[in-house]
C-alpha positions in Angstrom: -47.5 29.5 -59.6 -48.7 26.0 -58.9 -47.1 23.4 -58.9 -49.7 21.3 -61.5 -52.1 23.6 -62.3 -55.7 22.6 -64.3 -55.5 23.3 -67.6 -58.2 26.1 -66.8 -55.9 27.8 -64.4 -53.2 27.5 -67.1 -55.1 28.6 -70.0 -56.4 31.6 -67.7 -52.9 32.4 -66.6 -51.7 32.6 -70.0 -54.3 34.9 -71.1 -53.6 37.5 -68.1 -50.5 37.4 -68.9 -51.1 38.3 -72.6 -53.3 40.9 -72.3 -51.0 42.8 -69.7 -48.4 42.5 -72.1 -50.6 43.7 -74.7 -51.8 46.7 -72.8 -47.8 47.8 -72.4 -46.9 47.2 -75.8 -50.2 49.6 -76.6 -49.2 52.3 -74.2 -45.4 52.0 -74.2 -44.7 50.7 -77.9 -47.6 52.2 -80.1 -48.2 55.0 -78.1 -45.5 57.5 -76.5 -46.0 56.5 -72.6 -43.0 56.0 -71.2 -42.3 55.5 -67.4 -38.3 56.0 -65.9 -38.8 52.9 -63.9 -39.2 50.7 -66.6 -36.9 52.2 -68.7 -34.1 51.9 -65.5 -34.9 48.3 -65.1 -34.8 47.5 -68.7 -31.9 49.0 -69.9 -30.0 46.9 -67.2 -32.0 44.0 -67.0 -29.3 41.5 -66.6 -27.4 43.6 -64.0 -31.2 44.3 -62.0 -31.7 40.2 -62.5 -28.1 39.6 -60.6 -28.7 42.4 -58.2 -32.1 41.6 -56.1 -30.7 38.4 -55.6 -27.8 39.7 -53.6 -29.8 42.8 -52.3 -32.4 40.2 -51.0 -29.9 38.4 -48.6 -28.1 41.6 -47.6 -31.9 42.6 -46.4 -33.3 39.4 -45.4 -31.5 39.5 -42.1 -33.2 42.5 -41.5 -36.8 41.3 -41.7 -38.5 38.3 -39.5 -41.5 35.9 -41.1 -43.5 37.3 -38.3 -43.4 40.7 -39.2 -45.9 43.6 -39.2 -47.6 44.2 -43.0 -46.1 47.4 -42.4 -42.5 46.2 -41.7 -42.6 43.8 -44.1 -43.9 46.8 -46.9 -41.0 48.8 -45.5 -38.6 46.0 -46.5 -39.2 45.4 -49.8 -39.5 49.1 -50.5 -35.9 49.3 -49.1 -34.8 46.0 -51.4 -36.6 47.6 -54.0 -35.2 50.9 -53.5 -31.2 50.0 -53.2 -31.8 47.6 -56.4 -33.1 50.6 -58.4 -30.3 53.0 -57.0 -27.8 50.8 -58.0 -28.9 50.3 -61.8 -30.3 54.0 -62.1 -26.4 54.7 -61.3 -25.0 52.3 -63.8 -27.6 53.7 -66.2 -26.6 57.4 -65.5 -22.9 56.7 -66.2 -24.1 54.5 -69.4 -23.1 51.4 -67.9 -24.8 48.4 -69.4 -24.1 44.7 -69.1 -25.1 43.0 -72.3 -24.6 39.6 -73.5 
């Protein structure tokens, strides 16, 4: 995001961001779509919030800011990947951390 944005950019941001949520609640709420991911990452959102945090700096040392688009693609599939292993495990043994 920036760091002052015009009101334009603002007022367009918002309105992205609306409509995307408004296309999910359509498909996911009203209608009967539902995709595993999101339902893994939102059961455990708290826990999924904590994780990536820590998965980041266990792969960070892994990666270098000069990297290949490839390499750095391969990275965050791997962050990505050991974040969603983790809660899809916690969510398989109906594990949930709640407030």
């Amino acid at each position: 995001s920036q760091r002052a944005g015009t009101l334009s950019y603002l007022v367009f941001s918002a309105g992205l961001s609306l409509f995307v949520y408004l296309l999910f609640h359509l498909a996911c709420d009203r209608g009967n779509l539902q995709i595993p991911l999101f339902r893994t990452l939102g059961t455990n959102a708290l826990v999924a919030y904590i994780l990536h945090d820590l998965v980041g700096e266990a792969v960070k040392p892994f990666t270098t800011r000069d990297a290949a688009s490839w390499y750095a693609w391969g990275s965050f599939v791997l962050f990505f990947w050991i974040t969603w292993l983790i809660v899809r495990h916690l969510e398989k043994n109906k594990i949930h951390l709640r407030l």
